[in-house]
C-alpha positions as CSV (number, residue, x, y, z in Angstrom):
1,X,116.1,141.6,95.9
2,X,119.7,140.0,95.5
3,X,120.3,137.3,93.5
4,X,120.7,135.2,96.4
5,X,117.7,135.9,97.9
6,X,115.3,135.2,94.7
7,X,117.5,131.7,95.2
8,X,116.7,131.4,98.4
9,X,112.7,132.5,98.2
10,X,112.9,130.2,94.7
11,X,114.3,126.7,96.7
12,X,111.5,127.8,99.5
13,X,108.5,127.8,97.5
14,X,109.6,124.7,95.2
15,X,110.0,122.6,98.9
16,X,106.6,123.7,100.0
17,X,105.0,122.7,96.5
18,X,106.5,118.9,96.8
19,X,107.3,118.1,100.4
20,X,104.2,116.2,102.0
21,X,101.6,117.6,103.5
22,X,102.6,117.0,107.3
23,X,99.6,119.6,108.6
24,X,96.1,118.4,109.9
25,X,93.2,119.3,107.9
26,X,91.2,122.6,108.6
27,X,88.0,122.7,110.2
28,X,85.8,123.0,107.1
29,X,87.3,120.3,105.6
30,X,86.7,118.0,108.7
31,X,82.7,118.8,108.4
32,X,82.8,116.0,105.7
33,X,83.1,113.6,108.4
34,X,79.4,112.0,108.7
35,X,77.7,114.2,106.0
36,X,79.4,113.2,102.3
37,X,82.2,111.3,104.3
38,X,81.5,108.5,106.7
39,X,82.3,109.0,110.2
40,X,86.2,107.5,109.2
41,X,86.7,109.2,105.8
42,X,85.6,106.5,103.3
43,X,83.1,107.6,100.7
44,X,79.2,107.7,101.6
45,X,77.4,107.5,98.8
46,X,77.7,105.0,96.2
47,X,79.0,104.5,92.3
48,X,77.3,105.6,89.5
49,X,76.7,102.1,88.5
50,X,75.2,101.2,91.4
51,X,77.2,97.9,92.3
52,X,78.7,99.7,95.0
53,X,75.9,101.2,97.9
54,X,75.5,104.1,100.1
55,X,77.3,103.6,103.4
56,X,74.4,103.6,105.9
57,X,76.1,103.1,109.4
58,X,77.5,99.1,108.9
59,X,75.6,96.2,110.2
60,X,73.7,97.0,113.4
61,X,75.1,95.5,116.6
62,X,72.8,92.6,116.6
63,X,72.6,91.8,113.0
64,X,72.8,88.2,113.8
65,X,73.2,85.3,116.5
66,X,76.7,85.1,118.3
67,X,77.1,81.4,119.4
68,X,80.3,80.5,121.2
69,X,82.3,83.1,120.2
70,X,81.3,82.7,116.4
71,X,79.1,85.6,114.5
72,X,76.7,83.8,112.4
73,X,76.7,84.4,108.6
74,X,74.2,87.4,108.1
75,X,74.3,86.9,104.2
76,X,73.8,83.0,105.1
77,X,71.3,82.8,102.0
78,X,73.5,84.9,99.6
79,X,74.6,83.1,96.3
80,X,77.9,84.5,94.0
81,X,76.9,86.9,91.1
82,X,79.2,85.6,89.4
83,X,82.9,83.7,89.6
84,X,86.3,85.1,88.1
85,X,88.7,82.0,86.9
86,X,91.3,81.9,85.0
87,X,89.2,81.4,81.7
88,X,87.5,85.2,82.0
89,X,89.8,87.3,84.4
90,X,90.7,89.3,81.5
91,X,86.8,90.7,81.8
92,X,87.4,92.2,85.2
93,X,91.4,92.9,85.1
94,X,90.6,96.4,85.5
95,X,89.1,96.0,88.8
96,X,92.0,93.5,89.7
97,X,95.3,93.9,91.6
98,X,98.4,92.2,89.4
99,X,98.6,89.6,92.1
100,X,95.3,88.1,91.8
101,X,96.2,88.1,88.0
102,X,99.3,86.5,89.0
103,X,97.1,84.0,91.1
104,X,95.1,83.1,87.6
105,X,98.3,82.2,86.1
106,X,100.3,80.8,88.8
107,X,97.0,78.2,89.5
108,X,94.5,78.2,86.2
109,X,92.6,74.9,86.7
110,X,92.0,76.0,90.4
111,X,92.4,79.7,91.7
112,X,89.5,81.4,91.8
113,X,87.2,84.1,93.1
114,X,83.3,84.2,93.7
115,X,81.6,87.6,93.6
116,X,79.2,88.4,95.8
117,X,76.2,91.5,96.3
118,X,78.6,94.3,98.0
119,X,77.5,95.2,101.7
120,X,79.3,98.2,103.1
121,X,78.6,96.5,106.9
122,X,82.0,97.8,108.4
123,X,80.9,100.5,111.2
124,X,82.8,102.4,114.3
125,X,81.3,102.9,117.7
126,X,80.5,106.8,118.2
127,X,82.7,107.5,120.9
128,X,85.7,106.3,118.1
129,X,84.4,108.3,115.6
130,X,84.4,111.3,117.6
131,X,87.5,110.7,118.8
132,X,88.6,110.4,114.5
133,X,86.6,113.7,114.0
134,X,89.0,115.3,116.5
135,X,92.2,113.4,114.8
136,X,91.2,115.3,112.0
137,X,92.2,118.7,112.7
138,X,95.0,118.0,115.4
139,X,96.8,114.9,114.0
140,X,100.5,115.7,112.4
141,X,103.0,114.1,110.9
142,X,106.3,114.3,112.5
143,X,109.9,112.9,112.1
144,X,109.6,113.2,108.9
145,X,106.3,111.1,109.0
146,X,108.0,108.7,111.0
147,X,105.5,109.3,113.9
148,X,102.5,111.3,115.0
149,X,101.4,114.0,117.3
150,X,98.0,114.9,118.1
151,X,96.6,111.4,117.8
152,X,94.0,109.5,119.8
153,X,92.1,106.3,119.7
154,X,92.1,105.3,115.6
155,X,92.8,106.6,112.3
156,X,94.5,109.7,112.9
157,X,93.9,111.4,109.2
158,X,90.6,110.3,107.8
159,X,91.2,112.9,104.7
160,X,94.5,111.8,103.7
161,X,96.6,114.2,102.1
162,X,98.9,111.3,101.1
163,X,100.6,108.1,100.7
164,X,102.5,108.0,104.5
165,X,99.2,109.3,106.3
166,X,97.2,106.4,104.2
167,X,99.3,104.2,106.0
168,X,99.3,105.1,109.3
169,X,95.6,104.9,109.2
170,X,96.3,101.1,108.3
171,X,99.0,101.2,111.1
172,X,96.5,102.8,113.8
173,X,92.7,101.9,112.2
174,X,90.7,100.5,114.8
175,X,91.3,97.2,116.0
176,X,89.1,97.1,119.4
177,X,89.7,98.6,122.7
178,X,91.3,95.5,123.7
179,X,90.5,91.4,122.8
180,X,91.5,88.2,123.8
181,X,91.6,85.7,120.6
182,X,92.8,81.8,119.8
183,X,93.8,81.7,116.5
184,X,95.7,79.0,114.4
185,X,98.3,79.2,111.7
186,X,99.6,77.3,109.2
187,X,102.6,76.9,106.2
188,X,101.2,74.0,104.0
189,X,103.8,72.8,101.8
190,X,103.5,72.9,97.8
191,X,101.3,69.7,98.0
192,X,99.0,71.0,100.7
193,X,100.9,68.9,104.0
194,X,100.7,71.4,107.2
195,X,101.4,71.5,110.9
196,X,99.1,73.6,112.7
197,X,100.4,76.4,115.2
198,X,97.6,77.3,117.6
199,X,98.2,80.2,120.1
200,X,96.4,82.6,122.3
201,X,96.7,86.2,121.5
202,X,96.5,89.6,123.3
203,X,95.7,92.6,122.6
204,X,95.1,96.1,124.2
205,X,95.2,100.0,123.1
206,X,97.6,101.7,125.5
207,X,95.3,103.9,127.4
208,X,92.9,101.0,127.6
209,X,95.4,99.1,129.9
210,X,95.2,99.6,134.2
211,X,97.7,101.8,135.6
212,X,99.3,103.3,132.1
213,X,100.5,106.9,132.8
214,X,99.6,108.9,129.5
215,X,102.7,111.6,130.7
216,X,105.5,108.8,131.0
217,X,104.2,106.7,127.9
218,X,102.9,108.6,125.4
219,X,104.7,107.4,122.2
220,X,102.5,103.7,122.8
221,X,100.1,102.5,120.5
222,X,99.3,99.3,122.0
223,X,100.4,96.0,123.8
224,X,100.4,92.7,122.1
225,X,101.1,89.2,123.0
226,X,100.9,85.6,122.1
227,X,101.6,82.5,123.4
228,X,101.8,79.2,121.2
229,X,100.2,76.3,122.8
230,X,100.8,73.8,119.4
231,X,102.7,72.0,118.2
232,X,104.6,70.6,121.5
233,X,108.3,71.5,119.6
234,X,106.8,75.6,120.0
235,X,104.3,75.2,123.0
236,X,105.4,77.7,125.6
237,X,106.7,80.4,123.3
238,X,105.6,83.9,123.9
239,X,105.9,86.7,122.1
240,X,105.5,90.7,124.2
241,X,105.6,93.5,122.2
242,X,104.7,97.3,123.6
243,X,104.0,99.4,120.0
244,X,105.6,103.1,119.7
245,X,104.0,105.4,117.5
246,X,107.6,106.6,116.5
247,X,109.4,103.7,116.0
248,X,112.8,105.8,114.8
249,X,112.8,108.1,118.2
250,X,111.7,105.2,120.3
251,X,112.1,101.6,118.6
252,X,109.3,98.8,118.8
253,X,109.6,97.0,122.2
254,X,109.3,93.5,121.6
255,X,110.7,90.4,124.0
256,X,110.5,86.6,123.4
257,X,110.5,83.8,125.8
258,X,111.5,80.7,124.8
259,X,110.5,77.6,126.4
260,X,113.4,75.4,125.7
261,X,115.7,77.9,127.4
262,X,113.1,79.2,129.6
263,X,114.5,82.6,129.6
264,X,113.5,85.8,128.4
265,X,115.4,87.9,125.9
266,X,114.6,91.3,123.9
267,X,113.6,90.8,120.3
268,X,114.9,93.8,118.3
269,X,114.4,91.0,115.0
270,X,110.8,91.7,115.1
271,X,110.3,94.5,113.0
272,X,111.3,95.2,109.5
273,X,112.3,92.0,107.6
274,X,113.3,90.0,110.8
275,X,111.5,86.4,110.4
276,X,107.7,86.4,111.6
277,X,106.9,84.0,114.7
278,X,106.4,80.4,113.3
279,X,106.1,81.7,109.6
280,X,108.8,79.0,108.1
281,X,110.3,82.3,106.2
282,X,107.4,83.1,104.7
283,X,106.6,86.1,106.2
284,X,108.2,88.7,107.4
285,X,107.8,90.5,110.9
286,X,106.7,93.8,109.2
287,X,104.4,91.4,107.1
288,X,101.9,90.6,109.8
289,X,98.7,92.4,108.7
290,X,100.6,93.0,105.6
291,X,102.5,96.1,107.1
292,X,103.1,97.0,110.4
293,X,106.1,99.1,112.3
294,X,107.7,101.9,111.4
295,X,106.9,103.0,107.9
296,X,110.8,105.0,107.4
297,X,112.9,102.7,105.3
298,X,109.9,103.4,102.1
299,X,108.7,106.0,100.1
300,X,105.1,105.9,100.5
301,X,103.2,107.3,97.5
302,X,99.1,107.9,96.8
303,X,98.1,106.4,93.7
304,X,94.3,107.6,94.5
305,X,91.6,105.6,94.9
306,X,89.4,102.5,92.3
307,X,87.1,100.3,92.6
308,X,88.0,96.6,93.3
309,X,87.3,93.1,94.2
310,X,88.5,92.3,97.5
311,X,88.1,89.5,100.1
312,X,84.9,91.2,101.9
313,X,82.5,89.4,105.0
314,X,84.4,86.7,105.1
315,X,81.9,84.5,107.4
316,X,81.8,81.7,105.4
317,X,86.0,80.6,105.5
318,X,85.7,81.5,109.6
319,X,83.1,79.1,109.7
320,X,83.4,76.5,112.7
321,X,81.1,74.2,110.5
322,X,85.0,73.2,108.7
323,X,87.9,72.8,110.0
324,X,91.1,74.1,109.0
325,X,92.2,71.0,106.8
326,X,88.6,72.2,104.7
327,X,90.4,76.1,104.6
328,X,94.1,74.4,103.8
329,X,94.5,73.1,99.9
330,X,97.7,73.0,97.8
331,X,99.0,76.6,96.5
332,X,96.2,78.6,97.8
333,X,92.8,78.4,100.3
334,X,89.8,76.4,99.5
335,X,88.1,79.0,97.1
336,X,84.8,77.4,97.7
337,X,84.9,79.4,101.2
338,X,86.2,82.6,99.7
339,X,83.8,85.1,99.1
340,X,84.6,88.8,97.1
341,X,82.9,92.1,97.1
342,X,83.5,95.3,94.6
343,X,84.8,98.2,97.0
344,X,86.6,101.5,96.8
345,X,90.0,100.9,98.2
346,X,93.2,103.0,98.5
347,X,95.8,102.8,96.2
348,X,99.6,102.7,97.5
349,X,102.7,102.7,96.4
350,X,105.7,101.8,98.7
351,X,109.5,101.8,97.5
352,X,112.2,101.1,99.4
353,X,114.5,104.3,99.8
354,X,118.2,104.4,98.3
355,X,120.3,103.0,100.8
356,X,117.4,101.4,102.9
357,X,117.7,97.2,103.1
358,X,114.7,95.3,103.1
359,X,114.0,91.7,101.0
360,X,111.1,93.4,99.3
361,X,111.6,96.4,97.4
362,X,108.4,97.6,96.5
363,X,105.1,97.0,98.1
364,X,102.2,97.5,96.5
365,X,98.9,97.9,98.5
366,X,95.3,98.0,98.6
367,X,93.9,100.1,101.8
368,X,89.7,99.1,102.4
369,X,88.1,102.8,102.5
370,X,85.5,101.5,105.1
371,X,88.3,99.7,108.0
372,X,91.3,101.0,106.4
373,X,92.9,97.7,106.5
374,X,95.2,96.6,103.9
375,X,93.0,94.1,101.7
376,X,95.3,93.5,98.9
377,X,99.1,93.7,99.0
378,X,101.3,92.8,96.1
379,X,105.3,92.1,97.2
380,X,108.0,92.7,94.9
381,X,111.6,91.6,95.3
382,X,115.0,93.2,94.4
383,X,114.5,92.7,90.8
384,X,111.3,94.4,90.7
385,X,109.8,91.1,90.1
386,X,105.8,90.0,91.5
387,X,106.8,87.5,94.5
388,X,104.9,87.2,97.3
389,X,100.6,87.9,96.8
390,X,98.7,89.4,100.4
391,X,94.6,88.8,101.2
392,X,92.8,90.2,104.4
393,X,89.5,88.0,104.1
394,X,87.9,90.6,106.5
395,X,85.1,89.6,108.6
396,X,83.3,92.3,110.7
397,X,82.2,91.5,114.0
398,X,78.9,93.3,114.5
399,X,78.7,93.2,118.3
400,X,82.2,95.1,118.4
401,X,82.2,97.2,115.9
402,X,85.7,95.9,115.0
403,X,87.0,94.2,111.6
404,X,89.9,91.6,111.5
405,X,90.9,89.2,108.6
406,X,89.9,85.9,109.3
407,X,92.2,84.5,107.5
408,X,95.0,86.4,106.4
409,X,97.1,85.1,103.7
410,X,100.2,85.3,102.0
411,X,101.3,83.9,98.7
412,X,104.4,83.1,97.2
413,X,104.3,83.0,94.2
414,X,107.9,80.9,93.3
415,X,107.7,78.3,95.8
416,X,104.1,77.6,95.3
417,X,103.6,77.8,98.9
418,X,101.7,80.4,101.3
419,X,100.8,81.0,105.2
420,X,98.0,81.5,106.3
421,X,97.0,83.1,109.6
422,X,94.2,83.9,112.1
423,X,92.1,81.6,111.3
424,X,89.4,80.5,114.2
425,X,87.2,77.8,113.0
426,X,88.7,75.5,115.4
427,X,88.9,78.1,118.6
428,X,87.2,77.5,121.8
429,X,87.3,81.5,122.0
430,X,87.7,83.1,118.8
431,X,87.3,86.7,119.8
432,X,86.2,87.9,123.1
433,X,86.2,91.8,123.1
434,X,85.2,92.3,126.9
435,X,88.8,91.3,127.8
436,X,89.8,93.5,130.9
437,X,93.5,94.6,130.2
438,X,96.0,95.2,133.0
439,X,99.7,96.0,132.6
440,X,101.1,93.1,134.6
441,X,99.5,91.3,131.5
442,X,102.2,92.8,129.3
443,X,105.3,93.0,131.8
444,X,108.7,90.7,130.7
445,X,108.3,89.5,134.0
446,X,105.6,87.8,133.4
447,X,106.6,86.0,130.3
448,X,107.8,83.4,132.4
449,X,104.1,82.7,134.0
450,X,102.7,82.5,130.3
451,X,105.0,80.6,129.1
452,X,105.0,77.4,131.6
453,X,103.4,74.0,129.8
């Protein structure tokens, strides 16, 4: 062998041992799924200690009344173990994220967090986790993990072989086949003072939509839209945006109509760190859901997996018994709403790559192992400085089968303000999950139509 060679055959094997893994799992390793893996790749059994259960399939489909939209509370008579302040947060640090510490500090005679008895009640219906089972061992990475091939449904690696295909299970977990949601937001100011922004939202997987052609469109995820209906200074707005699974080959698709001007106009702004719609710069468009887009300006990197207290069956806050000024308080929610739960989560590790722009420079995040939605999500600035603090207060919706945060919240931690988003206790529909998608529904032409006051 020449010299060369044994270089070449040397620079080989050292870029196979620390490239990612951009291959789909084999079939062996896919039998986990639904015997010591659940049907989506979380742990089934419990901890050792026993404060975290066995999975045993979620809440069952009618685990409690639905009235008007609302799920009613099925831990209703529930009481907190226990609550973390900032007096005895140094007891449970280790099953903390550095922003809820932060949170302690920033807010010490008022931040805090009641622990409740942990219910793993997050579920999938089978024909989903089939369709996961099959994601499994077809799913790749490609474009450098950029996009994916193979991929159908939800969650296209349930056995993560790292940090990128963590994420894209956040990016594509399983939000519904389609759903049709009122929802209000708002950006109180230091001392609590708010204007609400209602709107009606949209939302549809892309083969769940009438007359989409799987040959012609195959790089779509899904269709979104909104429409604000308050205040009267945004009523009329609308937001389109048609997903791509490979955001760097095909860029998000997104168009805004604007009342005032009563015109339509494409949106490349909303991705990356383009403003988010009526977020007062508090959040950026990538920020919704604490990521979302194209994951290819970051390094993504697995930490592993720990045990945590997250935001968990968040019934309570989503009540329609209060009303958002009872959810709204000065630096942070009401945390006599709140309720947390000890979970395994995903631990990752995003930093932005040399060269890349983006106002935050690191992202820290922790993925739920039973929805794979980001729960915690700790944003750091240029300086590698703690700014901005993410919550998912997840609520599952037992008749669906689907999880969404109800609220979702994000923190900043210099200007003592945060925005806070999807709440419903005030909807007339808060989530309807029979909603019949057609693609005129999410046509620029018919921006227009939507948006008319």
């Amino acid at each position: 062998m020449t010299s060369l060679t044994r270089l070449a055959s040397s620079v080989a094997l050292c870029c196979a041992l620390t490239a990612p893994a951009y291959a789909a799992v084999s079939e062996q390793e896919a039998a986990q799924l639904g015997s010591t893996l659940t049907p989506i790749g979380a742990e089934k059994s419990g901890n050792a200690a026993g404060t975290i259960p066995e999975w045993q399939g979620g809440l069952p489909q009618n685990a409690s009344n639905i009235q008007n939209g609302f799920r009613d509370n099925p831990f209703a008579n529930e009481k907190p173990l226990f609550i973390i302040d900032a007096k005895n947060y140094t007891q449970y640090q280790d099953k903390l994220s550095p922003g809820q510490v932060a949170l302690f500090k920033r807010y010490p005679d008022t931040y805090k967090m009641p622990v409740y008895t942990t219910h793993r009640s997050a579920g999938v219906p089978d024909e989903v986790a089939q369709a996961i089972r099959k994601n499994a061992v077809t799913t790749t990475l490609v474009e450098g993990g950029n996009g994916i091939d193979g991929f159908k449904t939800a969650i296209p690696f349930p056995i993560p072989q790292n940090g990128l295909e963590v994420i894209w299970n956040h990016i594509a977990r399983y939000r519904g086949k389609t759903s049709l949601r009122q929802t209000s937001q708002a950006v109180p100011q230091a001392n609590g003072a708010y204007v609400q922004v209602d709107a009606d939202e949209r939302f549809a997987l892309a083969d769940q939509v009438t007359d989409y052609d799987p040959k012609s469109e195959n790089n779509l995820l899904y269709f979104y839209n909104s429409r604000i209906n308050a205040p009267a200074r945004l009523a009329g707005n609308v937001l389109l945006v048609h997903e791509t699974l490979n955001q760097v080959k095909e860029p998000r698709l997104a168009w805004l109509y604007n009342s005032g001007q009563r015109r339509v106009r494409r949106a490349p702004q909303v991705s990356y760190d383009g403003p988010g719609t009526a977020s007062d710069g508090m959040r950026t468009a990538d920020g919704l859901e604490h990521f979302n887009g194209s994951p290819d300006r970051y390094e993504w990197k697995l930490v592993g997996k720990r045990e945590m207290y997250i935001p968990y069956n968040s019934y309570l806050i989503a009540s329609p018994k209060f009303k958002i000024k009872d959810l709204i308080k000065p630096g942070h929610l009401n945390p006599e709403l709140t309720r947390y739960e000890l979970h395994r989560v995903w631990e990752v590790v995003a930093t932005l790559k040399p060269g890349e722009r983006h106002i935050y420079a690191k992202r820290h995040m922790f993925i739920d192992e039973d929805t794979w939605a980001i729960s915690l999500a700790d944003h750091y600035d240029n300086r590698d400085a703690l700014w901005r603090v993410g919550e998912s207060h997840l609520q599952y919706f037992y008749d669906a089968q689907v999880s969404y945060a109800t609220p979702e919240v994000l923190y900043d931690l210099i200007a003592g303000r945060y925005i806070a988003s999807g709440m419903i206790n005030e909807s007339s529909k808060p989530y309807d999950f029979t909603f019949k998608a057609s693609k005129k529904d999410f046509l620029p032409a018919t921006l227009r139509t939507m948006g008319i006051r």
